[in-house]
C-alpha positions in Angstrom: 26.3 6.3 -61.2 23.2 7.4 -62.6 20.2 8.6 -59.7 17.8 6.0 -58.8 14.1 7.4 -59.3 10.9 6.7 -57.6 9.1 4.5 -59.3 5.3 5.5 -58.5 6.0 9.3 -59.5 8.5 8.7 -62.6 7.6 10.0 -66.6 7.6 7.3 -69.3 10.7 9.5 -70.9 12.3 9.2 -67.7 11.8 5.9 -66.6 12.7 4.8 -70.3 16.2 6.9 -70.0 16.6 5.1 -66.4 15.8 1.8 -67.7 18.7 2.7 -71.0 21.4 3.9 -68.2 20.4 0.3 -66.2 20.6 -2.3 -69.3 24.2 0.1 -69.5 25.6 -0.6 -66.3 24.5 -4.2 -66.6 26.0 -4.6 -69.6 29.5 -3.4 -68.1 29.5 -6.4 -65.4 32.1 -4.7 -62.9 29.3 -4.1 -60.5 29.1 -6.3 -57.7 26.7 -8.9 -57.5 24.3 -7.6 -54.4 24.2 -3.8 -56.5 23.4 -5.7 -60.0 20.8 -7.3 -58.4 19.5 -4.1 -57.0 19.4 -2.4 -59.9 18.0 -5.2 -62.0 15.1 -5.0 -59.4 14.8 -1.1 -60.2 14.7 -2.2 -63.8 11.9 -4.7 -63.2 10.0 -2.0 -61.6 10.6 0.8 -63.8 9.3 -1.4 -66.8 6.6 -2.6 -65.1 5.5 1.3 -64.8 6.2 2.0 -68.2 4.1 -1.2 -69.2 1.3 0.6 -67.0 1.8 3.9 -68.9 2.0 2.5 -72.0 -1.7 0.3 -71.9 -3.5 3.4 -70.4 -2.2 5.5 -73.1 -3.9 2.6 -75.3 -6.9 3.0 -73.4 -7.0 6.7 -73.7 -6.4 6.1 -77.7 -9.2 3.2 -78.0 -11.7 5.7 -76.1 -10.8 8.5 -78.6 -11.7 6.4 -81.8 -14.7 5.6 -80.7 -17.5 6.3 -83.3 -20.6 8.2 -82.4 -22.5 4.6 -81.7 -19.5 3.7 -79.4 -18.1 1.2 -81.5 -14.4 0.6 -81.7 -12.8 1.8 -84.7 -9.1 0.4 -85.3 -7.7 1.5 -88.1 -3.5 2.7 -89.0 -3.4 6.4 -88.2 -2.5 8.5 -90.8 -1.9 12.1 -90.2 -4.3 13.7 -93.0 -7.2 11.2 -91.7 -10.2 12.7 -90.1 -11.2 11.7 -86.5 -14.8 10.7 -88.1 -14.1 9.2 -91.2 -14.0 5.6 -91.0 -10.9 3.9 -93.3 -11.4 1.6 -95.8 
């Protein structure tokens, strides 16, 4: 069996690797039903964190784009694009 992590203090990479091990020893169905449960509730919570991760990374990214009036730019990223240049 795979360790069970702590969800408050648990990486995104982590908790995503957790999460992969979890829907694993789900989807082999020889655990019994009190541990499935128990580990379907660690799932719940690990995604929940990741979810958490995931829109403050968004936030971080919408805060970066930001033009110099503070204005929301969204655009497709594109790795030759400068930060300033709005797309077209």
């Amino acid at each position: 069996m795979i360790p069970r992590y702590d969800v408050a203090a648990v990486k995104f990479e982590t908790a995503m690797a957790r999460l992969e091990a979890i829907v694993g020893e789900l989807e082999k169905s020889d655990l019994p039903l009190d541990e499935s449960l128990k580990i379907f509730e660690e799932g719940i919570r690990l995604s929940k964190s990741c979810l958490k991760i995931l829109e403050e990374a968004e936030h971080k990214v919408e805060v970066l784009v930001q033009d110099k009036n503070g204005k929301k730019r969204i655009h497709a990223y594109s790795s030759g694009e400068e930060a300033d240049e709005p797309s077209s």
